[in-house]
Gaussian input, Z-matrix of N, CA and C with variables (Angstrom, degrees):
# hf/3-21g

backbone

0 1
 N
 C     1     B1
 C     2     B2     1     A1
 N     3     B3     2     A2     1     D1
 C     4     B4     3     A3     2     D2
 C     5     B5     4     A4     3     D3
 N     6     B6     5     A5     4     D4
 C     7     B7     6     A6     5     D5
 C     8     B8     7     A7     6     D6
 N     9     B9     8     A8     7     D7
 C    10    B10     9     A9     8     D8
 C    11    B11    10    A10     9     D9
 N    12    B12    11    A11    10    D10
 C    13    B13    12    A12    11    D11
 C    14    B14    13    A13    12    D12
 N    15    B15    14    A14    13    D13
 C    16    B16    15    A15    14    D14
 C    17    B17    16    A16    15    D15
 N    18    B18    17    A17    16    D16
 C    19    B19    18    A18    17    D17
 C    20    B20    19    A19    18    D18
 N    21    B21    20    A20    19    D19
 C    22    B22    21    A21    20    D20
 C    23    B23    22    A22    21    D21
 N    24    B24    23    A23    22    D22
 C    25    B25    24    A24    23    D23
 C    26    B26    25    A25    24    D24
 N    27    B27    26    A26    25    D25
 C    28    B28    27    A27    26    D26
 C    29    B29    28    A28    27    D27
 N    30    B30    29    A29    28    D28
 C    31    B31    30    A30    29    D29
 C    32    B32    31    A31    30    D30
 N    33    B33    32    A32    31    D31
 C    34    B34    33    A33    32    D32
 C    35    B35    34    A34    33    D33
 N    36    B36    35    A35    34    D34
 C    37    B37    36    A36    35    D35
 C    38    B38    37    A37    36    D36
 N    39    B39    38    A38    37    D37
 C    40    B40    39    A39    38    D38
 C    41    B41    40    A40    39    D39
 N    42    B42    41    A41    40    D40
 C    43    B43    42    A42    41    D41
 C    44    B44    43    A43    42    D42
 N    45    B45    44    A44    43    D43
 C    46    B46    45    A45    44    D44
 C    47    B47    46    A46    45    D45
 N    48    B48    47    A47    46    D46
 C    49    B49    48    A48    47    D47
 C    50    B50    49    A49    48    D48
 N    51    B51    50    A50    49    D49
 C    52    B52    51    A51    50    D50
 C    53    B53    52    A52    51    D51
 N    54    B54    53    A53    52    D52
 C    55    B55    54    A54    53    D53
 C    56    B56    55    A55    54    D54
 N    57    B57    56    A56    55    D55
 C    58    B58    57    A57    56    D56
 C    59    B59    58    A58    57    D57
 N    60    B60    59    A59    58    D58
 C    61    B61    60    A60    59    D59
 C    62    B62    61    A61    60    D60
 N    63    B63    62    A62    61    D61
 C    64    B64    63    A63    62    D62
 C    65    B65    64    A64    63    D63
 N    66    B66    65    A65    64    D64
 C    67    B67    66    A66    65    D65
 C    68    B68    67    A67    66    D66
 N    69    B69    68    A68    67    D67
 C    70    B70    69    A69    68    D68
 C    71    B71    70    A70    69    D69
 N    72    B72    71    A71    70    D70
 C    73    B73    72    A72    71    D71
 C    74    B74    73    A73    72    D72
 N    75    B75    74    A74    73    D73
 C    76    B76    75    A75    74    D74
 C    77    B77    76    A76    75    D75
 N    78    B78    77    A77    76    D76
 C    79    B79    78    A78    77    D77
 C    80    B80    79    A79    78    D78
 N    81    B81    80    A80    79    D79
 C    82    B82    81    A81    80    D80
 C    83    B83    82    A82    81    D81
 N    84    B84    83    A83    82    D82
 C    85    B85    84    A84    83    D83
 C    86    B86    85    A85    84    D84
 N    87    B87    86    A86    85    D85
 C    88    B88    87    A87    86    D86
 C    89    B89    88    A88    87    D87
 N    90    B90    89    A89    88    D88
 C    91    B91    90    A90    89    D89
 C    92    B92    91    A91    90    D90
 N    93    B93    92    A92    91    D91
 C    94    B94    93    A93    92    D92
 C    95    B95    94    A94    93    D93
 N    96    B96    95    A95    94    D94
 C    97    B97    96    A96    95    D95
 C    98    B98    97    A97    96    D96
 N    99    B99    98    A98    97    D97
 C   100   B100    99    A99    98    D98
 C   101   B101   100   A100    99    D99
 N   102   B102   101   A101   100   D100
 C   103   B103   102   A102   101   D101
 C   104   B104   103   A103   102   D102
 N   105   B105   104   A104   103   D103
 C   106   B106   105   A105   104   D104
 C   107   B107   106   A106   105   D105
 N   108   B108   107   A107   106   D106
 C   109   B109   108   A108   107   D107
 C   110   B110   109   A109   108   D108
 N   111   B111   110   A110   109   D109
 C   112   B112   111   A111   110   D110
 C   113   B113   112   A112   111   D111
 N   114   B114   113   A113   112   D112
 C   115   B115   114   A114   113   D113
 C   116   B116   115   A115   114   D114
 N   117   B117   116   A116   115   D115
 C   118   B118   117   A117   116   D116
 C   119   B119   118   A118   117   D117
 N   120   B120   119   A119   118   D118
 C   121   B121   120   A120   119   D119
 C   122   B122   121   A121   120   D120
 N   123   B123   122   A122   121   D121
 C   124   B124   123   A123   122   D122
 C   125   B125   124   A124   123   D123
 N   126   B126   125   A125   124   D124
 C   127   B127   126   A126   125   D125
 C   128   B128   127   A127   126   D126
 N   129   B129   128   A128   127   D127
 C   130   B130   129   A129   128   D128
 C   131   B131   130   A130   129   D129
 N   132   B132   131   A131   130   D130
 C   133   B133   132   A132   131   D131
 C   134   B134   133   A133   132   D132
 N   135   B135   134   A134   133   D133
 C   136   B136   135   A135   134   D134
 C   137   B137   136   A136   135   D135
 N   138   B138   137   A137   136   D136
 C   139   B139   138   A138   137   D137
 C   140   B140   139   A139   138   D138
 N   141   B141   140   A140   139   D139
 C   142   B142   141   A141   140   D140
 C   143   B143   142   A142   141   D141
 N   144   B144   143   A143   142   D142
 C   145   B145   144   A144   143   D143
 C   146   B146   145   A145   144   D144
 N   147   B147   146   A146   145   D145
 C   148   B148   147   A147   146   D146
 C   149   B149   148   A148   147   D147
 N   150   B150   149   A149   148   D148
 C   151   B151   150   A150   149   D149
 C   152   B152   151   A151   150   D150
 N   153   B153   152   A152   151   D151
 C   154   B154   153   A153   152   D152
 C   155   B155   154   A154   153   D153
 N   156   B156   155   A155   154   D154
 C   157   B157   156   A156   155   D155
 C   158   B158   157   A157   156   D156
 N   159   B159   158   A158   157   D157
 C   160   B160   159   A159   158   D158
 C   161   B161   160   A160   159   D159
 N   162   B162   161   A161   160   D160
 C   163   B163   162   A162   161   D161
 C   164   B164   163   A163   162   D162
 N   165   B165   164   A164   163   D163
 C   166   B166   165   A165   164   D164
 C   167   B167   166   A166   165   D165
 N   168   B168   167   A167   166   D166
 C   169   B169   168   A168   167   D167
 C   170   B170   169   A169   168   D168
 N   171   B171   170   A170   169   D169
 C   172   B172   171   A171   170   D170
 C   173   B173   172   A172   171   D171
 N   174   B174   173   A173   172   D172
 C   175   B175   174   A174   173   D173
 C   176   B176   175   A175   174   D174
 N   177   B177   176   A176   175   D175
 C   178   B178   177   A177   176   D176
 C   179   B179   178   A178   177   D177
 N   180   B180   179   A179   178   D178
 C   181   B181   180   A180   179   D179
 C   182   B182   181   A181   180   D180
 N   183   B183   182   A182   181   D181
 C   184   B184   183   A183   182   D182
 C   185   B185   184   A184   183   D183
 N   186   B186   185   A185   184   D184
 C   187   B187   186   A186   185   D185
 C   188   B188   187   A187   186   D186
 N   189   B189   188   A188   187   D187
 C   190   B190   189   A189   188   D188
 C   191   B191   190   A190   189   D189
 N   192   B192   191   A191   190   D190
 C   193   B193   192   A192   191   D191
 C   194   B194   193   A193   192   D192
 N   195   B195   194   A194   193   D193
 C   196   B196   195   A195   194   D194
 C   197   B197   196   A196   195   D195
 N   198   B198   197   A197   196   D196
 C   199   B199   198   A198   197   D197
 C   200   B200   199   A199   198   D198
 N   201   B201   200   A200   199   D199
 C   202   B202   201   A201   200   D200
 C   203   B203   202   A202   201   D201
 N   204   B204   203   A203   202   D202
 C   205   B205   204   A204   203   D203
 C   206   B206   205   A205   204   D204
 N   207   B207   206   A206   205   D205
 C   208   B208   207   A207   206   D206
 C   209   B209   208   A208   207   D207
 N   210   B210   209   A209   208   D208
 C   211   B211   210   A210   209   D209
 C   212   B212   211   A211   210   D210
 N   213   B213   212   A212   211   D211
 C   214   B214   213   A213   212   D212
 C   215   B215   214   A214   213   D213
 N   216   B216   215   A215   214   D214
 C   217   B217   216   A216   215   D215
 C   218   B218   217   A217   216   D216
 N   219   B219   218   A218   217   D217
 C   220   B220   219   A219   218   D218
 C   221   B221   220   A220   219   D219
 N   222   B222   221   A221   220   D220
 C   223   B223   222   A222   221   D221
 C   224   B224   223   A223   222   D222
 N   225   B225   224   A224   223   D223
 C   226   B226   225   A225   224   D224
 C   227   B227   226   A226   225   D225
 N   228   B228   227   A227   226   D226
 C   229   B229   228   A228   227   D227
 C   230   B230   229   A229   228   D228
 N   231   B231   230   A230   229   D229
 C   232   B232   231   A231   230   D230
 C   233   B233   232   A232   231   D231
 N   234   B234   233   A233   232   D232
 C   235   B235   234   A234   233   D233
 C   236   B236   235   A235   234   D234
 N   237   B237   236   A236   235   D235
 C   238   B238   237   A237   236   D236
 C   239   B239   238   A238   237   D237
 N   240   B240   239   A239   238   D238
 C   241   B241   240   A240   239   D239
 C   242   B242   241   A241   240   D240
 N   243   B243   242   A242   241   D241
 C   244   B244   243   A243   242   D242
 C   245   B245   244   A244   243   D243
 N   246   B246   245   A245   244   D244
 C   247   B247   246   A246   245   D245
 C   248   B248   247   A247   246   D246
 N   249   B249   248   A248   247   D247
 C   250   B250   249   A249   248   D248
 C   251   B251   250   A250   249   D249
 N   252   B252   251   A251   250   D250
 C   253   B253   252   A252   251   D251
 C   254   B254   253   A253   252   D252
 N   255   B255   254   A254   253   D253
 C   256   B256   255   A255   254   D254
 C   257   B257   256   A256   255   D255
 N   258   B258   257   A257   256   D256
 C   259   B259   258   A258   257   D257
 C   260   B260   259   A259   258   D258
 N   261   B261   260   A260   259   D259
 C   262   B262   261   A261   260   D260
 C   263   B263   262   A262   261   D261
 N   264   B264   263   A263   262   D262
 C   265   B265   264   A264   263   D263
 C   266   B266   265   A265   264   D264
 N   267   B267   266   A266   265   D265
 C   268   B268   267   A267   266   D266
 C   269   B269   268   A268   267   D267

   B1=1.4516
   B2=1.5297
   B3=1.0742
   B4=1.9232
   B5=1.8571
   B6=1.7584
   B7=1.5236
   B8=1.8595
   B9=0.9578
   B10=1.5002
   B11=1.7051
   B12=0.8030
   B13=1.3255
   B14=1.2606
   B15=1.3745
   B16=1.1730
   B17=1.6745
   B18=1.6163
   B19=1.1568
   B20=1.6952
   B21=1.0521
   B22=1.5353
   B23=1.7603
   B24=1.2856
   B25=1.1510
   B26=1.9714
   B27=0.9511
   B28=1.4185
   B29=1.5008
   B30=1.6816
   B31=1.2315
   B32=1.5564
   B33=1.6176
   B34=1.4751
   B35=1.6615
   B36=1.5427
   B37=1.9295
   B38=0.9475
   B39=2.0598
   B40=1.3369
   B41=1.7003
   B42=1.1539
   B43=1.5320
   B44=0.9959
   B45=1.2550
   B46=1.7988
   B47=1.6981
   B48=1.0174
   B49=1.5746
   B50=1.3901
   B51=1.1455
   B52=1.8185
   B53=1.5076
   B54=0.5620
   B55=1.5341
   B56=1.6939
   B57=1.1957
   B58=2.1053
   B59=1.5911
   B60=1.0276
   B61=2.1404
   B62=1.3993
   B63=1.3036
   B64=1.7384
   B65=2.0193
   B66=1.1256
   B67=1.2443
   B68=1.4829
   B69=1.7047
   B70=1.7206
   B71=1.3197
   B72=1.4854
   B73=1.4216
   B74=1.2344
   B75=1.2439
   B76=1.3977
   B77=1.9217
   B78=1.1688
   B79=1.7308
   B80=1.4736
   B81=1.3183
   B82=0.9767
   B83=1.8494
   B84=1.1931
   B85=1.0085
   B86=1.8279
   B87=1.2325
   B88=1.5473
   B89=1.0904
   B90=1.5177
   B91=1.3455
   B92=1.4379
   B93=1.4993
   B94=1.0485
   B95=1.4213
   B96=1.4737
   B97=1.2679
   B98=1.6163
   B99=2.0382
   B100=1.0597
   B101=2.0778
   B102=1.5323
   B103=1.3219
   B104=1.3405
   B105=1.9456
   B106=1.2929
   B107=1.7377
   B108=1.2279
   B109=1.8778
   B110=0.9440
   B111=1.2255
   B112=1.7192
   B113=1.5242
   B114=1.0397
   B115=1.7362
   B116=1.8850
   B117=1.3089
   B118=1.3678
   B119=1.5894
   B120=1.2418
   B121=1.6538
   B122=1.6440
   B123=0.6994
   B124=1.4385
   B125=1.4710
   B126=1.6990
   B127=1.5639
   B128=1.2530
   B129=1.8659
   B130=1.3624
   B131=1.2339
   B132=1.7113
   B133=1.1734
   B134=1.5530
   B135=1.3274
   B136=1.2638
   B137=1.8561
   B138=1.8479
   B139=1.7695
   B140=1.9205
   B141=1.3914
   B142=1.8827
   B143=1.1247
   B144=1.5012
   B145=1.1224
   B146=1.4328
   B147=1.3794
   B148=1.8687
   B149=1.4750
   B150=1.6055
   B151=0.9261
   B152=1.8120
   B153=1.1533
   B154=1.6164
   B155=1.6546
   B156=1.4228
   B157=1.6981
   B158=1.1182
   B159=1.4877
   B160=1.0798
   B161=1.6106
   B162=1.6897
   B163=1.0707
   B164=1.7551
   B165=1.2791
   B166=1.3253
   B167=1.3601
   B168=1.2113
   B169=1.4181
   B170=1.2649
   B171=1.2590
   B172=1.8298
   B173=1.0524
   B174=1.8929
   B175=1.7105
   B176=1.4937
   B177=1.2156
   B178=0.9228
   B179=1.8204
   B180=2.1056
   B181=1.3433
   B182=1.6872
   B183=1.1705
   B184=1.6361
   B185=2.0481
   B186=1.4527
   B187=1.4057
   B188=1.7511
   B189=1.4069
   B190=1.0294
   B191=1.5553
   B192=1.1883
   B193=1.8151
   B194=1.0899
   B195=1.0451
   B196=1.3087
   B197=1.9057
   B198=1.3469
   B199=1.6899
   B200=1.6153
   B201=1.6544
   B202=1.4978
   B203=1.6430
   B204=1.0799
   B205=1.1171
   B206=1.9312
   B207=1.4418
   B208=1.7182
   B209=2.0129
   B210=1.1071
   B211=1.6748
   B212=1.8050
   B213=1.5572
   B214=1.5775
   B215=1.6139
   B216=1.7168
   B217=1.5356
   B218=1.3958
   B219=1.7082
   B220=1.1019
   B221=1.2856
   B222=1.7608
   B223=1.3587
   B224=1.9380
   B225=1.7997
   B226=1.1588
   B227=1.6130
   B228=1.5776
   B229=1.3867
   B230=1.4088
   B231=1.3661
   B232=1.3201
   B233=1.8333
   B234=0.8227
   B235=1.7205
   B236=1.1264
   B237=1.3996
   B238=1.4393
   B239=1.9871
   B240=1.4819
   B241=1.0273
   B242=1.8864
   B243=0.8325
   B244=1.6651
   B245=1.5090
   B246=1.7802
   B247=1.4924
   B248=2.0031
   B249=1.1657
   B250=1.2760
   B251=2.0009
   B252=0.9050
   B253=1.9939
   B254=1.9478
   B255=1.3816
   B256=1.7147
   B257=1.8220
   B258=0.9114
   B259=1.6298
   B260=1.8667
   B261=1.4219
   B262=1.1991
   B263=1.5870
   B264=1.6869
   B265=1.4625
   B266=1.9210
   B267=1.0091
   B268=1.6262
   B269=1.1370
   A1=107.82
   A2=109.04
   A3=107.69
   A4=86.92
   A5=78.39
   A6=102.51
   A7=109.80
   A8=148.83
   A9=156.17
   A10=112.99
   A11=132.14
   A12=158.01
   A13=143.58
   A14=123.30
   A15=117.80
   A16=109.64
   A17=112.84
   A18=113.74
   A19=106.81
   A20=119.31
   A21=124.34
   A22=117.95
   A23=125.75
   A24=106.13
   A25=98.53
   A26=121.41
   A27=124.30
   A28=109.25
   A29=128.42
   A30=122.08
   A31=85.32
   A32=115.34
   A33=108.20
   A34=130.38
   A35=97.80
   A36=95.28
   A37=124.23
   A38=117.16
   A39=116.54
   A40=99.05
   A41=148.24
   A42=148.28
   A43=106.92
   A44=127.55
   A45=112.00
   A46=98.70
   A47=106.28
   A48=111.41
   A49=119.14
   A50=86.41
   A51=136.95
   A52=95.09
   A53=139.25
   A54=142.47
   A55=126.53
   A56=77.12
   A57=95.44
   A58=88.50
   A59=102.59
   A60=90.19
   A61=82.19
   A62=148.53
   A63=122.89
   A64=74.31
   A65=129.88
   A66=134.75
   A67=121.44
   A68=90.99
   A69=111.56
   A70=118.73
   A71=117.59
   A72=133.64
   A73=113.39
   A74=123.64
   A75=117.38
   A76=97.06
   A77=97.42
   A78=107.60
   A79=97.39
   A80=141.24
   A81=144.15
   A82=96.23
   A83=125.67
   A84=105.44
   A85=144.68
   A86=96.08
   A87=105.74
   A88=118.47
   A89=129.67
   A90=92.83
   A91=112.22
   A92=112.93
   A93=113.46
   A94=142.81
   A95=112.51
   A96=110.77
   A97=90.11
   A98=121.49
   A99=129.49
   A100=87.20
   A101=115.07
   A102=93.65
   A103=98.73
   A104=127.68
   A105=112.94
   A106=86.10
   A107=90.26
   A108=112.82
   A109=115.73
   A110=132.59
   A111=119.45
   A112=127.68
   A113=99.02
   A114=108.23
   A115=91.40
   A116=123.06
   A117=117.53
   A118=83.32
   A119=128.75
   A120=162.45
   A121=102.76
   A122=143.71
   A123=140.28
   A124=124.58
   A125=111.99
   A126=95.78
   A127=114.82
   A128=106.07
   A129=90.70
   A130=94.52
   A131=140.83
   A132=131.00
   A133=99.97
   A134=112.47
   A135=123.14
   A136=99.36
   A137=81.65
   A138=82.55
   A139=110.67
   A140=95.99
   A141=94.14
   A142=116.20
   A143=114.31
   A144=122.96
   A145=121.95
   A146=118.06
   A147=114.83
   A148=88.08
   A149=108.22
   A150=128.84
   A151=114.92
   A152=111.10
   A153=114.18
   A154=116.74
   A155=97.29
   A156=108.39
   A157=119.23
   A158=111.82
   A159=107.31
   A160=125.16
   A161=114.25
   A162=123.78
   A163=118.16
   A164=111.41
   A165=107.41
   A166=120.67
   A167=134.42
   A168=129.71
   A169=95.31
   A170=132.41
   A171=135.93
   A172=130.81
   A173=101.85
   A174=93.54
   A175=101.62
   A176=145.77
   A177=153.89
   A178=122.46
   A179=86.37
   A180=86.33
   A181=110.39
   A182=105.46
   A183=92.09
   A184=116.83
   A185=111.65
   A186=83.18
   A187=81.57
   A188=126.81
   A189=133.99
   A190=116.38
   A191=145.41
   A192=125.99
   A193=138.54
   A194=124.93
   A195=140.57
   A196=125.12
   A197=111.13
   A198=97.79
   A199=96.63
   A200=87.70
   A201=99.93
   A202=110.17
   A203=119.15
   A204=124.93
   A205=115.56
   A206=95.86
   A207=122.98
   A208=99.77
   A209=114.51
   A210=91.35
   A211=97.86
   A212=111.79
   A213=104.38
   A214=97.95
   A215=113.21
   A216=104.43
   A217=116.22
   A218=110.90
   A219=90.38
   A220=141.27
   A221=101.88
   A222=115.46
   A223=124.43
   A224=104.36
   A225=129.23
   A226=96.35
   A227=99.91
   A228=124.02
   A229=109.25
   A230=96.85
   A231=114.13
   A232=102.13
   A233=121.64
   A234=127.10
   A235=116.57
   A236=113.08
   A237=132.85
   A238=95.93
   A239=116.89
   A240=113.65
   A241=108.37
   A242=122.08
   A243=129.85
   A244=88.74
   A245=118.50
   A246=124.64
   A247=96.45
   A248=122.29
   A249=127.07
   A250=83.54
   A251=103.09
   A252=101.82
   A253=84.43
   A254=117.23
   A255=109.90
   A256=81.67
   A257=136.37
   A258=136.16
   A259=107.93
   A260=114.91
   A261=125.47
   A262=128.63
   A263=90.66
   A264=117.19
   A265=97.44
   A266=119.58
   A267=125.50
   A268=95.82
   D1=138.05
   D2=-173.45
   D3=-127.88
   D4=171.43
   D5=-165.60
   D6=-127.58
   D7=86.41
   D8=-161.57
   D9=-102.95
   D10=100.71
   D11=153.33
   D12=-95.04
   D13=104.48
   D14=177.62
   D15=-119.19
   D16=134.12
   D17=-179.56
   D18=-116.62
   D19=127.66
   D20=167.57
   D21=-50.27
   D22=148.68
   D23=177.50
   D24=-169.02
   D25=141.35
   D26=-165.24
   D27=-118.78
   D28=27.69
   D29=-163.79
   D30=-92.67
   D31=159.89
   D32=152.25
   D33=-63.75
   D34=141.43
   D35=-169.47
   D36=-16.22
   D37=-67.47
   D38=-155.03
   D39=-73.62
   D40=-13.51
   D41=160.82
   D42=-55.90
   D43=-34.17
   D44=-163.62
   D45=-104.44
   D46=-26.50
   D47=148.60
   D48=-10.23
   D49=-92.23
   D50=170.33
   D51=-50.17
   D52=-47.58
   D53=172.70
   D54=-55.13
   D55=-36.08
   D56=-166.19
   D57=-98.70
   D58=-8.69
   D59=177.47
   D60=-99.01
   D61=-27.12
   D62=-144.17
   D63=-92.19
   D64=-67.07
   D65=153.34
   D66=23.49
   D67=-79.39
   D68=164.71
   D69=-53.02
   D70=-47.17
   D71=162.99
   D72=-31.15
   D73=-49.83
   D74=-147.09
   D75=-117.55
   D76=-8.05
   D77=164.06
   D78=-76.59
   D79=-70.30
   D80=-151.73
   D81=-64.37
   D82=-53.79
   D83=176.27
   D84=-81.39
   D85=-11.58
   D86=151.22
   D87=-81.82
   D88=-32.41
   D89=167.28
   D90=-153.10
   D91=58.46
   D92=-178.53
   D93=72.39
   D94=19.61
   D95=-155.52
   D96=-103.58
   D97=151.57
   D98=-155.43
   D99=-112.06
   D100=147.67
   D101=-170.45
   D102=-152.70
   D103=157.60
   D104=-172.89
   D105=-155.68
   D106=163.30
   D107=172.19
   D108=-94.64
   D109=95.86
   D110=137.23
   D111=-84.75
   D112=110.76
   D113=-175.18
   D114=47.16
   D115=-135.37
   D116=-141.61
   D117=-121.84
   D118=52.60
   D119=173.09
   D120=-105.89
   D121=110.31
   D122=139.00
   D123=-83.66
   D124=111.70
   D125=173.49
   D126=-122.45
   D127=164.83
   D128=-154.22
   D129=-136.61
   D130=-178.94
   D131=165.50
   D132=174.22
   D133=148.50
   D134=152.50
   D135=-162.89
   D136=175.14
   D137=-157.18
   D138=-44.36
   D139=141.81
   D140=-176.68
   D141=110.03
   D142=-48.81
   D143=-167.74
   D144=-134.77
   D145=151.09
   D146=175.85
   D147=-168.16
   D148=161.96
   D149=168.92
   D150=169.35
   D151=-172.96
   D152=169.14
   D153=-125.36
   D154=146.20
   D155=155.56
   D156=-113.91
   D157=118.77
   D158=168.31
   D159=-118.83
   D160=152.57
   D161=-171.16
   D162=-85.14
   D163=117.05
   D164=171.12
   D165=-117.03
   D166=-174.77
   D167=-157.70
   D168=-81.81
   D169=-41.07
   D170=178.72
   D171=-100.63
   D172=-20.19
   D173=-178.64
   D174=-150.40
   D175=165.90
   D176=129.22
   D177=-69.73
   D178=132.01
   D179=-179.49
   D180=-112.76
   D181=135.18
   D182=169.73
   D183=-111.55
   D184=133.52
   D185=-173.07
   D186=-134.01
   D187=150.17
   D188=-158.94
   D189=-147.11
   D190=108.17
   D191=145.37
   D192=-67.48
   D193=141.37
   D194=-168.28
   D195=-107.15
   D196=102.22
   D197=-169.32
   D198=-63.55
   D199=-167.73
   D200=-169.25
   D201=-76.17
   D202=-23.61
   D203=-165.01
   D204=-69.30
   D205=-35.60
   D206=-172.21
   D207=-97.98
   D208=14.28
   D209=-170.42
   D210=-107.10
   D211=11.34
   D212=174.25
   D213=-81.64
   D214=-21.09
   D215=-171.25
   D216=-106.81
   D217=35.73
   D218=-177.79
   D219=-79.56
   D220=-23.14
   D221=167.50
   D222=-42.75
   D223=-29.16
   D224=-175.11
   D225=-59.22
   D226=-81.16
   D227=153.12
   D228=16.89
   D229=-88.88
   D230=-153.39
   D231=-82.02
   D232=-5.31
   D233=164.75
   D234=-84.63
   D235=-33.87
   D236=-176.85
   D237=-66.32
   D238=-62.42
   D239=-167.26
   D240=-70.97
   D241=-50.38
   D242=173.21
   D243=-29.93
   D244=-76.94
   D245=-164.31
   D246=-31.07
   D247=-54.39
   D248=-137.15
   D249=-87.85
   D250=-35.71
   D251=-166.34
   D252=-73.81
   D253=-41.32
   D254=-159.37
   D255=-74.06
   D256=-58.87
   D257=-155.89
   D258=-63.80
   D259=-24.79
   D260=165.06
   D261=-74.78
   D262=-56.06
   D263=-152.72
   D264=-103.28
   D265=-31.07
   D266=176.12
   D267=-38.39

């Protein structure tokens, strides 16, 4: 089960940059998630879950899979991640 998101966002590039790592930051520490850069790619994963964010000039995309174990929460999931793109990216 995957997860696709795109949020609009009007900061200049290198900010939202900067943004999508503090993002990663704060994924990784709630809940563990392990994370790396390729060019303006963010990938991410821990057990259950992986996927990328990526940075575009207007919006951020997030696209994600989900094992079997995590797809009763995805609705959670996916509120969880919006909360974190609107609290960044708003």
């Amino acid at each position: 089960m995957s997860i696709h998101i795109q949020y609009p966002h009007s900061k200049p590039h290198d900010e939202a940059l900067k943004l999508a790592g503090e993002v990663a930051e704060q994924m990784k520490q709630e809940f563990g998630m392990d994370y790396r850069w390729e060019g303006e790619v963010l990938h991410f994963q821990r057990p259950g879950v992986s996927g990328q964010l990526t940075v575009a000039a207007d919006e951020v995309v997030v696209d994600a899979k989900l094992g079997f174990l995590l797809m009763a929460l995805k609705p959670r999931i996916e509120s969880e991640v919006k909360g974190f793109l609107g609290q960044h990216f708003g």
